[in-house]
N, C-alpha and C positions, 0 to 999 in steps of 0.2 A: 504494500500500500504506500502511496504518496505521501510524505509527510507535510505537505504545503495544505495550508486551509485556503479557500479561494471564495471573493470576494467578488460580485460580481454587478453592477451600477448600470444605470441607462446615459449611456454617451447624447442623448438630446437635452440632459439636465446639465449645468454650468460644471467648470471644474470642481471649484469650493461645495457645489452641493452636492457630485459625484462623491469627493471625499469621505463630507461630513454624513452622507446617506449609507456609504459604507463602515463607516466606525457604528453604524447603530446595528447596523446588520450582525456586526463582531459581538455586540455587546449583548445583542438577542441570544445568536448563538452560544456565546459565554452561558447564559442564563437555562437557556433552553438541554444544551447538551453539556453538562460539567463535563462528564466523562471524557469525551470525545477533544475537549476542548482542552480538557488537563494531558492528553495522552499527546496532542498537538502540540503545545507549548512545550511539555517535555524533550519530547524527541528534534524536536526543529523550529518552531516559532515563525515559521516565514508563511508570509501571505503573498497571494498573487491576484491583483487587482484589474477585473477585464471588463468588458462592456456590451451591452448589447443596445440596438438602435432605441427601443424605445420602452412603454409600458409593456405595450402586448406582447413584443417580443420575453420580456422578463416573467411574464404569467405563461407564456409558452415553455419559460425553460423549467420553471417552478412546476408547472405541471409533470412533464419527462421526468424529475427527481422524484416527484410522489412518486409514480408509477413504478420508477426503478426502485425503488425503497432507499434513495440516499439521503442520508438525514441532511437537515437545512435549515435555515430562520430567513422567513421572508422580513423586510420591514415596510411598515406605511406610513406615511408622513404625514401626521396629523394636521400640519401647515399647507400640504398639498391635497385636503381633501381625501384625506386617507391612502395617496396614491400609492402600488406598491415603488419603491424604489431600488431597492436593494436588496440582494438574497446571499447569507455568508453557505456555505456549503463546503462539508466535512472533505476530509484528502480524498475518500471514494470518489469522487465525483467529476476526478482528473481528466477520464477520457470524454467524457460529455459533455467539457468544455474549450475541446478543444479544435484549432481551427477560431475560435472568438477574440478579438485584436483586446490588447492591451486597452485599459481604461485610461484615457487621457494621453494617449501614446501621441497624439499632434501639438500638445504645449509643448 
């Protein structure tokens, strides 16, 4: 298994709110998965931070995880109308994202 937890943001949202959408994502999953999250930190602590075009794309890919069984924390932004913005997804989840560019990979 992968030891990277991955983070993953809607590139139509600013940089600063990619970011800060994805630190809430971390902190869901922190809350949601200890386990998961403690065995992460442990062994490697790195995140990889990618993007996808917009909302629906992100509820497409949040969907694909249920169905695989990979654990995850969607977030929704209370400021956005409860939009989802961001989803942290455990190391499993490596090959299902991949192919998906880097988040903010054009600043």
């Amino acid at each position: 298994m992968s030891s990277k937890l991955f983070l993953v943001t809607r590139s139509d949202l600013p940089f600063g709110q990619q970011a800060i959408q994805s630190a809430h994502a971390l902190r869901e999953f922190s809350e949601q998965h200890p386990d998961i999250d403690r065995m992460w930190y442990q062994e490697s602590n790195t995140l990889i931070l990618k993007a996808v075009k917009d909302e629906r794309a992100l509820l497409a890919l949040a969907e694909k995880l249920e169905t695989r069984g990979i654990q995850f924390s969607p977030f929704r932004e209370p400021d956005r109308n409860h939009e989802l913005t961001a989803i942290a997804i455990e190391p499993g989840g490596k090959k299902l994202l991949q192919g998906l560019p880097l988040a903010m990979a054009g600043a």
